[in-house]
PyMOL Python script that loads the backbone (N, CA, C, O; Angstrom):
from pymol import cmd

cmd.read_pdbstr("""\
ATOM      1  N   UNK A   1       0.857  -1.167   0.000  1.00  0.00           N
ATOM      2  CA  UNK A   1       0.000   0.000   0.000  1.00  0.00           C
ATOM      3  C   UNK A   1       0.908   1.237   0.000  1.00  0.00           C
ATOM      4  O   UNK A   1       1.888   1.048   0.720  1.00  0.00           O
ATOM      5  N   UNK A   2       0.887   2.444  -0.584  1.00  0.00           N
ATOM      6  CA  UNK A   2       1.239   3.308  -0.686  1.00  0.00           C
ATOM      7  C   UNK A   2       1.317   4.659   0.138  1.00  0.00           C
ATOM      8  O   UNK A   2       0.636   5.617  -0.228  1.00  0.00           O
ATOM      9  N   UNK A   3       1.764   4.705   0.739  1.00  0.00           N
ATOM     10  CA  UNK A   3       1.828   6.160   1.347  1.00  0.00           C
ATOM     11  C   UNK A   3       0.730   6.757   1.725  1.00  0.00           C
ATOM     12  O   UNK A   3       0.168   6.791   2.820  1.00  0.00           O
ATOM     13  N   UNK A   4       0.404   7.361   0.421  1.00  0.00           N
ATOM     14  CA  UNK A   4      -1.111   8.298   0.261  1.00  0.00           C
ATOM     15  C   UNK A   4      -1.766   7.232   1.339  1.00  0.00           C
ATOM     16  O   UNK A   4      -1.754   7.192   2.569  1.00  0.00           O
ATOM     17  N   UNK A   5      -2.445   6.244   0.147  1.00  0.00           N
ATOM     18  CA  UNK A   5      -3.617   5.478   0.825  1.00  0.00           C
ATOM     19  C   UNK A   5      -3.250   4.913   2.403  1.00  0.00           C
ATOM     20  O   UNK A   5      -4.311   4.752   3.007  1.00  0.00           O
ATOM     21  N   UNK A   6      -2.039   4.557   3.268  1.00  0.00           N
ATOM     22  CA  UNK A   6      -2.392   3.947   4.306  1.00  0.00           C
ATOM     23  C   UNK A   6      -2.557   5.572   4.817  1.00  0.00           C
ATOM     24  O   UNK A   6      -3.406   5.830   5.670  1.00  0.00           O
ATOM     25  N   UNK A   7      -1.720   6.618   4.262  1.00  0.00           N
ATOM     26  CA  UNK A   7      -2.415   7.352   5.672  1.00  0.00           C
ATOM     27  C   UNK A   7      -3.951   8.247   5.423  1.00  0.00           C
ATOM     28  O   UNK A   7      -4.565   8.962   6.216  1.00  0.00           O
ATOM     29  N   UNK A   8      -4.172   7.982   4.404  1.00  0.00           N
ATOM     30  CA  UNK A   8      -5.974   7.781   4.690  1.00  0.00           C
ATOM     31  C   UNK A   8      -6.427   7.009   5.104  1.00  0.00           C
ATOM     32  O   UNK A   8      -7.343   7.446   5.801  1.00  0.00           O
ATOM     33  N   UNK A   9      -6.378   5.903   5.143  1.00  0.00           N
ATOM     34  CA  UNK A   9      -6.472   4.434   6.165  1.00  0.00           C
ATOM     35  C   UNK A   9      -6.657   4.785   7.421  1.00  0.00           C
ATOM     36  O   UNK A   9      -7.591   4.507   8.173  1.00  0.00           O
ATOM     37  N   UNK A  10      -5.488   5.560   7.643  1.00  0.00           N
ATOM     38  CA  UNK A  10      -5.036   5.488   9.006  1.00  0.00           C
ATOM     39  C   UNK A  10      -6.466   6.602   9.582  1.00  0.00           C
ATOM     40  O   UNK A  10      -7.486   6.447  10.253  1.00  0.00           O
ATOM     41  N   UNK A  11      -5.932   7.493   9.008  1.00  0.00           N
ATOM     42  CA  UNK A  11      -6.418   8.493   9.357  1.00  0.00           C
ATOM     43  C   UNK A  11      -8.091   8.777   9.881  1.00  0.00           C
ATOM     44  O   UNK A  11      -8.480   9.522  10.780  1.00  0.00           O
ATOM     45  N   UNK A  12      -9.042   7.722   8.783  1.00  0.00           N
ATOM     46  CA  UNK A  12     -10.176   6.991   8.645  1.00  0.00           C
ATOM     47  C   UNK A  12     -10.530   6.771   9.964  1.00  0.00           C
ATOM     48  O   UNK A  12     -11.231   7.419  10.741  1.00  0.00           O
ATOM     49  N   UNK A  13      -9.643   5.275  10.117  1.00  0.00           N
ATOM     50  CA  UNK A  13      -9.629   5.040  11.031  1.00  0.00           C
ATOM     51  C   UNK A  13      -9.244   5.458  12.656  1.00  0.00           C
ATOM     52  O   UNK A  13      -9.433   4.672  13.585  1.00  0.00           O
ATOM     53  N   UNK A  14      -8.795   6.538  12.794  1.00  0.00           N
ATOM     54  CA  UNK A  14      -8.438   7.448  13.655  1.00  0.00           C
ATOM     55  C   UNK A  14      -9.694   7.976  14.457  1.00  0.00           C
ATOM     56  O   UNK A  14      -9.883   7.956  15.674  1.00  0.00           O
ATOM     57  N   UNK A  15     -10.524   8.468  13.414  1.00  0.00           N
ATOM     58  CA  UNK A  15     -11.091   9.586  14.071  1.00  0.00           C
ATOM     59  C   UNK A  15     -11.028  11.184  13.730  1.00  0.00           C
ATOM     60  O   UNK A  15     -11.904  12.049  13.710  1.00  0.00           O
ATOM     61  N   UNK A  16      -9.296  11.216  13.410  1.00  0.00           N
ATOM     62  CA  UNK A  16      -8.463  12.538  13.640  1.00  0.00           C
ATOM     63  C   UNK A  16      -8.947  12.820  11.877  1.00  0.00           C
ATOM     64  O   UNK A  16      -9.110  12.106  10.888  1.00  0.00           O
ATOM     65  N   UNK A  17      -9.061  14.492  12.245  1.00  0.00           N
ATOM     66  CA  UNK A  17      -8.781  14.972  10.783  1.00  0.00           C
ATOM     67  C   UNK A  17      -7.021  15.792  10.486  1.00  0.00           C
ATOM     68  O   UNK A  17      -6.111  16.055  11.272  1.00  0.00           O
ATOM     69  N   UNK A  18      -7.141  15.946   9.278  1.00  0.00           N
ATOM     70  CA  UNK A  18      -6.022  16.609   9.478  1.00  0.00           C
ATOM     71  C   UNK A  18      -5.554  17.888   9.775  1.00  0.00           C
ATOM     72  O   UNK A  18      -4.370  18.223   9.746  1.00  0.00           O
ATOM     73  N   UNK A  19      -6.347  18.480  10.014  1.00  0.00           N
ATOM     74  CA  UNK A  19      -6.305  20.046  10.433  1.00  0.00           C
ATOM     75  C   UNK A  19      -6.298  19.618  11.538  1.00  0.00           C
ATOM     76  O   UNK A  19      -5.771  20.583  12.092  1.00  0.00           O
ATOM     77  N   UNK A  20      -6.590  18.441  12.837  1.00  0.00           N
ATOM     78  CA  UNK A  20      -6.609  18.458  14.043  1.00  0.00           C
ATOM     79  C   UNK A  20      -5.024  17.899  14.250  1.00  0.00           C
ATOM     80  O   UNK A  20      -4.304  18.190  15.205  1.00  0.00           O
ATOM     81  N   UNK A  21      -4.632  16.942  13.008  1.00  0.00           N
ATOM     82  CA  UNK A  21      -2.689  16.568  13.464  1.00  0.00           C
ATOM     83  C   UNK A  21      -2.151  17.535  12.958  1.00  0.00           C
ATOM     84  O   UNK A  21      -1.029  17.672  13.444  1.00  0.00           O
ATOM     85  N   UNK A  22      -2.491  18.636  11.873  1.00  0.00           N
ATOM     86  CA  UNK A  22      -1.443  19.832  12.544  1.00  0.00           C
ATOM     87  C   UNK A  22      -1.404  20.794  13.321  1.00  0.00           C
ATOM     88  O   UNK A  22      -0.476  21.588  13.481  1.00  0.00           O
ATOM     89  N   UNK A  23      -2.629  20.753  13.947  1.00  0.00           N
ATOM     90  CA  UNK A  23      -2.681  21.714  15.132  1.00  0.00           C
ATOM     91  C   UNK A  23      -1.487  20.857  16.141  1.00  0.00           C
ATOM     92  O   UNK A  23      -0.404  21.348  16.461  1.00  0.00           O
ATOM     93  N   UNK A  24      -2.015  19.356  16.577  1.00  0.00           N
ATOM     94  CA  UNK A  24      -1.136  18.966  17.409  1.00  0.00           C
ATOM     95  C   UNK A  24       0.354  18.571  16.725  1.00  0.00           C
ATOM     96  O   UNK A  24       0.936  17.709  17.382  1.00  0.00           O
ATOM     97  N   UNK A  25       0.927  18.937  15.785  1.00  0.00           N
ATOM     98  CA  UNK A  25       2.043  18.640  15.433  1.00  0.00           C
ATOM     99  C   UNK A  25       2.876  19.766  15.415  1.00  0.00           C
ATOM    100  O   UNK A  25       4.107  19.801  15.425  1.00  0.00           O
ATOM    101  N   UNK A  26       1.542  21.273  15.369  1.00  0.00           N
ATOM    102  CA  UNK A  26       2.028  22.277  15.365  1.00  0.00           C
ATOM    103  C   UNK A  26       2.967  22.472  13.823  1.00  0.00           C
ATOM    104  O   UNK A  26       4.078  23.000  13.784  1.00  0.00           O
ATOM    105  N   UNK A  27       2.591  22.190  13.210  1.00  0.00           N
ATOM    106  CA  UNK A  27       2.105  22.367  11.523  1.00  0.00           C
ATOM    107  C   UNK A  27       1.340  22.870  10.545  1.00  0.00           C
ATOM    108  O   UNK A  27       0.424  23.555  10.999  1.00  0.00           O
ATOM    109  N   UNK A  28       1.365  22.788   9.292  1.00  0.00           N
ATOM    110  CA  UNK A  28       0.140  23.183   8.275  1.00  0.00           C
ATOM    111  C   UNK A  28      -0.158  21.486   7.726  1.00  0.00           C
ATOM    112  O   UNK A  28       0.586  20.543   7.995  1.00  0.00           O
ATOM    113  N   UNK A  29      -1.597  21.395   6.799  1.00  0.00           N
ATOM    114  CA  UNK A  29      -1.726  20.530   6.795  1.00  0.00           C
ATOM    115  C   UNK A  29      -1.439  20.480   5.677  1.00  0.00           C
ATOM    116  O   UNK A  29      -1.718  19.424   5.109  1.00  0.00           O
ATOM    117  N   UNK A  30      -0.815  21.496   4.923  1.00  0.00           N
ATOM    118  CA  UNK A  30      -0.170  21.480   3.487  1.00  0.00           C
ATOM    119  C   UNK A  30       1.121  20.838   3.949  1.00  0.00           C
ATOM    120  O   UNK A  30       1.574  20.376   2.902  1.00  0.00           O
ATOM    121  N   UNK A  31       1.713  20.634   4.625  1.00  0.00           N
ATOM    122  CA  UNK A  31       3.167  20.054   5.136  1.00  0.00           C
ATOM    123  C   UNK A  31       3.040  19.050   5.153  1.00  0.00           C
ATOM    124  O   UNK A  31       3.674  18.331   4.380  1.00  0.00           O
ATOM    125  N   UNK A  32       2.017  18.476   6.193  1.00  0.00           N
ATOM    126  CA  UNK A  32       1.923  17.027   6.035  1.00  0.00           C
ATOM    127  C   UNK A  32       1.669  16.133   4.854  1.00  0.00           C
ATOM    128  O   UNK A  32       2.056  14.995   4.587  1.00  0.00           O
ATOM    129  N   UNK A  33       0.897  16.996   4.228  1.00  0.00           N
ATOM    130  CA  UNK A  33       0.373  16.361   2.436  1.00  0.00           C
ATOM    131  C   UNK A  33       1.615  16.178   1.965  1.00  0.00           C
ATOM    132  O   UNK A  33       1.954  15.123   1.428  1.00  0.00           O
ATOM    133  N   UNK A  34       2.692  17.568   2.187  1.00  0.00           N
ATOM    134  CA  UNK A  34       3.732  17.518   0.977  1.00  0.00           C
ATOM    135  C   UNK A  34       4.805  15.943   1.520  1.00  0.00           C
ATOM    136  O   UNK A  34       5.317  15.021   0.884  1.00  0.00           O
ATOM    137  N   UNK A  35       4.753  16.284   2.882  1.00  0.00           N
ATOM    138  CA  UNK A  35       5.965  14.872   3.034  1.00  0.00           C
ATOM    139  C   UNK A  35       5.207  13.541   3.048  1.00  0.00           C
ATOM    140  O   UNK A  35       6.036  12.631   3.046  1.00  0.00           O
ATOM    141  N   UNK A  36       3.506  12.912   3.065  1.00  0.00           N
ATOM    142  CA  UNK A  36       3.555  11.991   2.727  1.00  0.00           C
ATOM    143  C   UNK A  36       3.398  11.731   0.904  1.00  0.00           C
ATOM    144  O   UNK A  36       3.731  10.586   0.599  1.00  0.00           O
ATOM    145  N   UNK A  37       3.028  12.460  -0.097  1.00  0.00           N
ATOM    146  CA  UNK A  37       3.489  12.371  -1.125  1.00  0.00           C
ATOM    147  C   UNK A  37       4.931  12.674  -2.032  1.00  0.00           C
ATOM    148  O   UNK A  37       5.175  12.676  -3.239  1.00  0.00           O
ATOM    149  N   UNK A  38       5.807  12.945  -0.703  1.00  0.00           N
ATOM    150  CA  UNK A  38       6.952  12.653  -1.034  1.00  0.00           C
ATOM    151  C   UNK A  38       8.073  13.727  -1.652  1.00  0.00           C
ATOM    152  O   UNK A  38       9.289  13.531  -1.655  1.00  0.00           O
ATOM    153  N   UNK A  39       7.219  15.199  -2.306  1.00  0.00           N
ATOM    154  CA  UNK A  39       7.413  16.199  -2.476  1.00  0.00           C
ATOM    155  C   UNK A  39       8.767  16.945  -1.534  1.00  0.00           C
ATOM    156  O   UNK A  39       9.738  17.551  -1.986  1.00  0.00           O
ATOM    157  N   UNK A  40       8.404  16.635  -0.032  1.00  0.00           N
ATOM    158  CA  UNK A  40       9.540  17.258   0.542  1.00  0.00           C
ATOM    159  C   UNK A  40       9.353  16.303   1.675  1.00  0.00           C
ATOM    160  O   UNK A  40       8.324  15.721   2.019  1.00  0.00           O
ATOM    161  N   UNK A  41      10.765  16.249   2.274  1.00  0.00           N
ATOM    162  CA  UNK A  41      11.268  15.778   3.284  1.00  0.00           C
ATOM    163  C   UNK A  41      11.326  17.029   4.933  1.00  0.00           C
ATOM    164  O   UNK A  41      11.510  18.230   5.132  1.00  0.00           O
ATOM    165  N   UNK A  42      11.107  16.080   5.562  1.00  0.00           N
ATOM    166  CA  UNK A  42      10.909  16.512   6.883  1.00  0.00           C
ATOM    167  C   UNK A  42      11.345  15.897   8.465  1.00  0.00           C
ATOM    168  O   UNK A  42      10.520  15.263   9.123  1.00  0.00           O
ATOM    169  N   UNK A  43      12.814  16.186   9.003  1.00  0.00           N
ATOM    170  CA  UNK A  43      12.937  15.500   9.912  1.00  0.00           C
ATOM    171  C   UNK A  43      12.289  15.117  11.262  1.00  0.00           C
ATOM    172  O   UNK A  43      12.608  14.177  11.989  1.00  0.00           O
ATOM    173  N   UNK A  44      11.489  15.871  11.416  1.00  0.00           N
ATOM    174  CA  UNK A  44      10.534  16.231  12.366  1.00  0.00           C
ATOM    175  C   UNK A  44       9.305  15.577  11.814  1.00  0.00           C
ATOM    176  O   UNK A  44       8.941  14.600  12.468  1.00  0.00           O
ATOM    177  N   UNK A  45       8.760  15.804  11.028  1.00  0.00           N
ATOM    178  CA  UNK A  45       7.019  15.364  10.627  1.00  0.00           C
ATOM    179  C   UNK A  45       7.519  13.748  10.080  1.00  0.00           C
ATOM    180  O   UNK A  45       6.635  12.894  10.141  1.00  0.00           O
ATOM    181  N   UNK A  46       8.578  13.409   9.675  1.00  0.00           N
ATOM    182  CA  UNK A  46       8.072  12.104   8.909  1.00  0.00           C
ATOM    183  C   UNK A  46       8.293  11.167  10.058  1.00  0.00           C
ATOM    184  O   UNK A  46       7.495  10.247   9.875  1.00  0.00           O
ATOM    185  N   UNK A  47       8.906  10.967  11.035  1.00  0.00           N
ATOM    186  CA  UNK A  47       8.647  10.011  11.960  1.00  0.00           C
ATOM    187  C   UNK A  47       7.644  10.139  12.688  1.00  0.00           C
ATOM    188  O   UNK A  47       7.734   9.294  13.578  1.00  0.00           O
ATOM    189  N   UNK A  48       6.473  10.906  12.831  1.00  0.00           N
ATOM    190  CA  UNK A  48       5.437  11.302  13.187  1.00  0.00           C
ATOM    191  C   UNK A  48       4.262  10.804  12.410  1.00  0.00           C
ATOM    192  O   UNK A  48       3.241  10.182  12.704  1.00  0.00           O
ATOM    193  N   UNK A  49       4.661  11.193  11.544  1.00  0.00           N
ATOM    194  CA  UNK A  49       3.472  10.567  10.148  1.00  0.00           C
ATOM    195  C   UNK A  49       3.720   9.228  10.214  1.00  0.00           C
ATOM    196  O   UNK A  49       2.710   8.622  10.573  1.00  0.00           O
ATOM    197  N   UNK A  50       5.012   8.258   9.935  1.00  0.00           N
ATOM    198  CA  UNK A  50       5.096   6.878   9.860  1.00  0.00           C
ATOM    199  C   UNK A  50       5.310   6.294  11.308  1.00  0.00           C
ATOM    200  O   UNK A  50       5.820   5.175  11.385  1.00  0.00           O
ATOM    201  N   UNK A  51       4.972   6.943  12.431  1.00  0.00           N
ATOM    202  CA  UNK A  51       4.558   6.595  13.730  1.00  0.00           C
ATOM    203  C   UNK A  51       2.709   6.366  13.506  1.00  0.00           C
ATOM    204  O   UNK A  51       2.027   5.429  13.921  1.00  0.00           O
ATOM    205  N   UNK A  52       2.486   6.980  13.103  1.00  0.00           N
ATOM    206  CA  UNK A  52       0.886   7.389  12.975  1.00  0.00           C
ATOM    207  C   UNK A  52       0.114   6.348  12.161  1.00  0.00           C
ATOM    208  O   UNK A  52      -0.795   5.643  12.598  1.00  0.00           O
ATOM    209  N   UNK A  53       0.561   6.349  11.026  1.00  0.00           N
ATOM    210  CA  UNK A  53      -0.031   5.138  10.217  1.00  0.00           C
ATOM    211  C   UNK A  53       0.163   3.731  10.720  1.00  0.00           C
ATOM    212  O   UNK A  53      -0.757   2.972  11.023  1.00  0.00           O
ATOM    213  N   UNK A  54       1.681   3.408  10.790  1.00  0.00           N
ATOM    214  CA  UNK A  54       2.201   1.807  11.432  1.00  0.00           C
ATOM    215  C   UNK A  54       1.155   1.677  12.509  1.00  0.00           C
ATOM    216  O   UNK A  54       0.349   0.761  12.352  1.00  0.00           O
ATOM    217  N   UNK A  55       0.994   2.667  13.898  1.00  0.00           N
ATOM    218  CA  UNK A  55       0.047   2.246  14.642  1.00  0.00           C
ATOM    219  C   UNK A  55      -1.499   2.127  14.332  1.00  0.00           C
ATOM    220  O   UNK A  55      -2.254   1.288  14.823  1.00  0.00           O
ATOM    221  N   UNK A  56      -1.771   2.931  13.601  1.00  0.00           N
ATOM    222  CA  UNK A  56      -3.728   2.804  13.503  1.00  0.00           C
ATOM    223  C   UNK A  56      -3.427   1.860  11.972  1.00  0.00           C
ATOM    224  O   UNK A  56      -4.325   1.969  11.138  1.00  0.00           O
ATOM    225  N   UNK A  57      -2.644   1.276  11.724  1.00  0.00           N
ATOM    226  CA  UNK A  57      -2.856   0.245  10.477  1.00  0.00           C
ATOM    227  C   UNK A  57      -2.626  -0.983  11.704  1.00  0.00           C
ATOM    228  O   UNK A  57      -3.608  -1.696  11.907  1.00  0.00           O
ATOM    229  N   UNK A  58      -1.594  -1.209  12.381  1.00  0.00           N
ATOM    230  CA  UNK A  58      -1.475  -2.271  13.384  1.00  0.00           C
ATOM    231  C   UNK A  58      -2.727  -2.477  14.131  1.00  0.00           C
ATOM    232  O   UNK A  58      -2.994  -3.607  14.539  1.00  0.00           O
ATOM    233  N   UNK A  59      -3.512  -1.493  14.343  1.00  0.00           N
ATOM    234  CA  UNK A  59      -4.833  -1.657  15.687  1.00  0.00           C
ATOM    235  C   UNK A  59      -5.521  -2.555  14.457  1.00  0.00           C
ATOM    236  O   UNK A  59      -5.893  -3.711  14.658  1.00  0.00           O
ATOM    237  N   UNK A  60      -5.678  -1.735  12.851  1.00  0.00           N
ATOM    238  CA  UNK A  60      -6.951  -2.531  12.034  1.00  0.00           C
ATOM    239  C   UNK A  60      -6.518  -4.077  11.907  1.00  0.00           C
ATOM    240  O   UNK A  60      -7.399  -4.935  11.968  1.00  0.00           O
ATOM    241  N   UNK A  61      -4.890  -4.518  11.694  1.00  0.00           N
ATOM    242  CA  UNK A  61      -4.956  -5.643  11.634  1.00  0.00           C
ATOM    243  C   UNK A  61      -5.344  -6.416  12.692  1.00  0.00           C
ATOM    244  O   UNK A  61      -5.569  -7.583  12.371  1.00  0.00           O
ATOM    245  N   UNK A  62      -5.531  -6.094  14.102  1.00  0.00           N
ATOM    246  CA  UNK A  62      -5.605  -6.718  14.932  1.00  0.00           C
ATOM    247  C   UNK A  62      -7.226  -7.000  14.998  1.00  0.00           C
ATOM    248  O   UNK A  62      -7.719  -8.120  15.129  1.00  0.00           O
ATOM    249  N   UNK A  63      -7.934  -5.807  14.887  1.00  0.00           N
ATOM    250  CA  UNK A  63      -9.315  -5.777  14.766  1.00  0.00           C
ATOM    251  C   UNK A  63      -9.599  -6.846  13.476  1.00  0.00           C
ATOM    252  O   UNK A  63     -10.400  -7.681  13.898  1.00  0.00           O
ATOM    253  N   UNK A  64      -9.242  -7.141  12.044  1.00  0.00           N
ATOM    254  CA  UNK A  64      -9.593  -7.974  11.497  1.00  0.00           C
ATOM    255  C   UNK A  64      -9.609  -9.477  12.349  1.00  0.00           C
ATOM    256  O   UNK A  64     -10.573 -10.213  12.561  1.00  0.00           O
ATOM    257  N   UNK A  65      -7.914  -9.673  12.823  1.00  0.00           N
ATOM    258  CA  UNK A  65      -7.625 -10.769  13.145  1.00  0.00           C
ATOM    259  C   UNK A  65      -8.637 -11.203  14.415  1.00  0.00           C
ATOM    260  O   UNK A  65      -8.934 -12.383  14.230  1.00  0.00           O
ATOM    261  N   UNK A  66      -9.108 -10.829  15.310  1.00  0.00           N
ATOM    262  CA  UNK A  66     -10.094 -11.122  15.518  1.00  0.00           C
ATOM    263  C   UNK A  66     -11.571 -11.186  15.253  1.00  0.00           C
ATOM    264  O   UNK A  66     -12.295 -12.021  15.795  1.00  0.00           O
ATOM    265  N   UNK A  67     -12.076 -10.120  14.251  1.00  0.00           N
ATOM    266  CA  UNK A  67     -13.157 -10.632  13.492  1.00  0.00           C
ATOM    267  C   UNK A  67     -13.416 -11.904  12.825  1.00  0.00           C
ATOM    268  O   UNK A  67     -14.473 -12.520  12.691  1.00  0.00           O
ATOM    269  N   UNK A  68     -11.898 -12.242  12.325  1.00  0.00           N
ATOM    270  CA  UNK A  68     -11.757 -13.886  11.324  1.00  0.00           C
ATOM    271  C   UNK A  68     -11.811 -14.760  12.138  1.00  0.00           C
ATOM    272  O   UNK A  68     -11.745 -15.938  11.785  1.00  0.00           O
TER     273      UNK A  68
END
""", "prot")
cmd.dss("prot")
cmd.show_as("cartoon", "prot")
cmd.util.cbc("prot")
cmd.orient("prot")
């Protein structure tokens, strides 16, 4: 899965919009767009962003794995 799509995934699944993770990231949400499509790099936001997805993609697999 790609970038884009898990962190709409994620995000979905969150709850959170994105105007609410850059308030708490203390960001724009044009920033966050630009470093998960890859446009620009960010030492600060991208371990944040791929903190963010890995966990609310980890909760859905777990939620499947017990639905099955």
């Amino acid at each position: 899965m790609d970038k884009v799509k898990a962190f709409k995934v994620a995000l979905a699944s969150s709850g959170y919009r994105t105007s609410e993770l850059a308030r708490m990231w203390g960001c724009s949400k044009q920033a966050i767009h630009r470093v998960i499509r890859g446009q620009t790099t960010s030492r600060r936001l991208k371990p944040l962003i791929d903190a963010f997805i890995d966990g609310h993609l980890e909760r859905l697999q777990e939620d499947l794995r017990r639905v099955a």
